[in-house]
Legacy VTK file of the C-alpha trace (Angstrom):
# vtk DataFile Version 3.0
C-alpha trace
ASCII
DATASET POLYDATA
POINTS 177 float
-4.868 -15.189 7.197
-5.665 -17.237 4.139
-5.658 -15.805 0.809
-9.375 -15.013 0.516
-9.667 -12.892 3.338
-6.534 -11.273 2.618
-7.914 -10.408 -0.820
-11.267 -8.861 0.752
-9.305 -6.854 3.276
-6.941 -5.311 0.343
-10.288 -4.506 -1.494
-12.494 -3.255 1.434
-9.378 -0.825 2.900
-8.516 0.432 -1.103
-12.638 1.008 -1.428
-12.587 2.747 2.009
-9.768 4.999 1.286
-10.733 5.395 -2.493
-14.520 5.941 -0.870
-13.125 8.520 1.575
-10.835 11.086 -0.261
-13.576 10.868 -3.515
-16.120 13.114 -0.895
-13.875 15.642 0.162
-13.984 19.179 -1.171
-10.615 20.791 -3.186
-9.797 23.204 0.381
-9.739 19.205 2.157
-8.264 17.642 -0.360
-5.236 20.571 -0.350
-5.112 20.891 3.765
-2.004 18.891 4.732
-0.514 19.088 8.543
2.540 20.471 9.051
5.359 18.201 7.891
2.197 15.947 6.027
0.787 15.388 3.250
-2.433 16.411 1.379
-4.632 13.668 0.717
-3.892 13.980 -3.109
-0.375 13.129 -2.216
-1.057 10.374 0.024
-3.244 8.891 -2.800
0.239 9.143 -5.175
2.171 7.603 -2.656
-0.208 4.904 -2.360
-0.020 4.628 -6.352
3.602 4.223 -6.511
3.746 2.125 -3.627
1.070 -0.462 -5.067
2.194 -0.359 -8.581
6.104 -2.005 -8.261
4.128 -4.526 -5.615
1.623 -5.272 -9.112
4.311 -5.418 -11.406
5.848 -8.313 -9.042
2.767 -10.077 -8.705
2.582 -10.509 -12.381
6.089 -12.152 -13.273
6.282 -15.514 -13.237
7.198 -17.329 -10.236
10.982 -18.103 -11.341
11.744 -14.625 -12.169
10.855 -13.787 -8.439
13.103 -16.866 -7.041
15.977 -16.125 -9.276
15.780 -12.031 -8.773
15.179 -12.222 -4.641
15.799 -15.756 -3.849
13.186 -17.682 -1.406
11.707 -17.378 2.089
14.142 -18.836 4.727
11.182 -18.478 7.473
7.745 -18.772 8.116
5.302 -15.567 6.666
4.567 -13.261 9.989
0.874 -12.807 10.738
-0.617 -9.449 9.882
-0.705 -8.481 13.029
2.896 -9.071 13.683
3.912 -7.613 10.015
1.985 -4.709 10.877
3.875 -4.475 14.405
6.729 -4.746 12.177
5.894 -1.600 10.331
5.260 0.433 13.258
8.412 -0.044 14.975
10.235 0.870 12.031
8.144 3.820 11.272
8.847 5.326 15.425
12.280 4.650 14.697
12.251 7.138 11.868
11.997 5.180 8.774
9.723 7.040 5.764
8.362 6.990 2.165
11.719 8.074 0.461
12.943 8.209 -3.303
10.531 7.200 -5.474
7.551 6.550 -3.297
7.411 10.298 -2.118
4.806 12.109 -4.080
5.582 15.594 -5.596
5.023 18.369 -3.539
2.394 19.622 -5.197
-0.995 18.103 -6.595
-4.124 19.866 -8.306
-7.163 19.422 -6.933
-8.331 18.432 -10.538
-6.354 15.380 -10.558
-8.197 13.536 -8.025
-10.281 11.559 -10.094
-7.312 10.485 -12.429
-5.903 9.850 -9.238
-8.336 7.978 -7.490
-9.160 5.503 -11.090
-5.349 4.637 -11.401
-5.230 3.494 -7.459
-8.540 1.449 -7.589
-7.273 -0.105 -11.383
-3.774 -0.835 -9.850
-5.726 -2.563 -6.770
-8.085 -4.179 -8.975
-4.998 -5.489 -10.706
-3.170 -6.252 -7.653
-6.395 -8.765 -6.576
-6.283 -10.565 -9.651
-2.939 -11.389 -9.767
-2.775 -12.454 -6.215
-6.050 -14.550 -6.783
-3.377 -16.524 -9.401
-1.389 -17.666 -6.813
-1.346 -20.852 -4.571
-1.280 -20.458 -0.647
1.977 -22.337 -0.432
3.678 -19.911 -3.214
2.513 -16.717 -1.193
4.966 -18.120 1.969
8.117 -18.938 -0.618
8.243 -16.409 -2.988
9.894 -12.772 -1.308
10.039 -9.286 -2.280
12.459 -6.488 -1.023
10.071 -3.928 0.926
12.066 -0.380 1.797
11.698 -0.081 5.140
10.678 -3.902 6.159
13.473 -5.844 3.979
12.541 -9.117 2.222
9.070 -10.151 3.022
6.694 -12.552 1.744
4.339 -12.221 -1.151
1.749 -13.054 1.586
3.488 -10.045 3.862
3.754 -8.414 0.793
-0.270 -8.351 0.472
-0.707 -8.005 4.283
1.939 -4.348 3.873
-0.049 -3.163 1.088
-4.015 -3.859 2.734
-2.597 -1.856 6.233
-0.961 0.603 4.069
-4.104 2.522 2.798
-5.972 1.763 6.467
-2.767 3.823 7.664
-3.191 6.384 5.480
-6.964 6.136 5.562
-6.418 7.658 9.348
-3.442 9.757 8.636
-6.066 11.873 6.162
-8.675 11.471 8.124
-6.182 13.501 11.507
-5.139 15.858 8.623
-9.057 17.156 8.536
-9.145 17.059 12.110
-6.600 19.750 12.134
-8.733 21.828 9.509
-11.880 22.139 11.151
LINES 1 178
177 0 1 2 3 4 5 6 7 8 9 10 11 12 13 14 15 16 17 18 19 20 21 22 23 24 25 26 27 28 29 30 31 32 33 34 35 36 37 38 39 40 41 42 43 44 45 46 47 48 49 50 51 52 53 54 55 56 57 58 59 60 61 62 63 64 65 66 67 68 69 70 71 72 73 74 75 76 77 78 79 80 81 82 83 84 85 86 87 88 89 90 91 92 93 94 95 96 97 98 99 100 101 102 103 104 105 106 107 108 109 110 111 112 113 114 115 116 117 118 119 120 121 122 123 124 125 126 127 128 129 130 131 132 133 134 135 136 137 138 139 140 141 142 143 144 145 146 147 148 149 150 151 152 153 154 155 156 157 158 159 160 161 162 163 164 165 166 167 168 169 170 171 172 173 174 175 176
């Protein structure tokens, strides 16, 4: 996927999501599945997962080389990075440290909530939109449960991630009705 539609699929699935938790009421927002999350906590774990993904995106180029060295492969597809992440997930890996979001969020902080995730996104585009095709397949980052992936994998994690949570909310309601 080249690095325009990769852009418009980070915005559209951020919109959707953003789009999606902004109409429910405070009893939706609150329900959470047992052993789930609340939307208002998968919206924090979205924010701390896109923010250290952001701060990457805006060092320079050497700093990422020197920190986490370069790719020594090809970048996956999305549709193979997203395999990627499903496997791991079914084979128990999770949010863990500081990507889990407290166990407890007020319904009042949604629209704090839902302004820092579309600002980080917003972010998150423009620094990608800096970047050459070629330096999105040689520059890496560590991911948690994916190891060192591309910046371009990188992108392709953080798009799927809020169409994955998109649907985990949207089973959590399913459960409330």
């Amino acid at each position: 996927m080249e690095k325009e539609a990769m852009i418009a699929l980070l915005q559209q699935n951020y919109a959707q999501l953003i789009e999606q938790v902004s109409q429910l009421n405070d009893r939706a927002l609150l329900h959470a599945p047992s052993e789930k999350w609340n939307a208002l906590q998968q919206v924090d774990h979205l924010i701390k997962s896109v923010a250290p993904v952001n701060m990457a995106f805006g060092l320079p180029a050497f700093i990422l080389s020197w920190r986490f060295g370069l790719a020594n492969r090809p970048s996956r597809t999305y549709d193979a990075l997203v395999d990627r992440y499903h496997i791991k997930l079914q084979a128990g890996g999770r949010a863990s440290g500081p990507f889990v979001p407290p166990p407890v969020i007020a319904a009042t902080e949604k629209e704090k909530l839902l302004q820092q995730l579309d600002k980080l996104t917003s972010q998150l585009v423009r620094r990608t939109n800096k970047y050459k095709e070629f330096a999105l397949d040689k520059y890496i980052l560590p991911h948690p449960l994916l190891g060192m992936i591309t910046l371009r994998e990188m992108i392709y994690f953080t798009a799927y991630h809020a169409s994955h949570h998109g649907k985990s909310i949207q089973h959590g309601l399913i459960s409330l009705a």
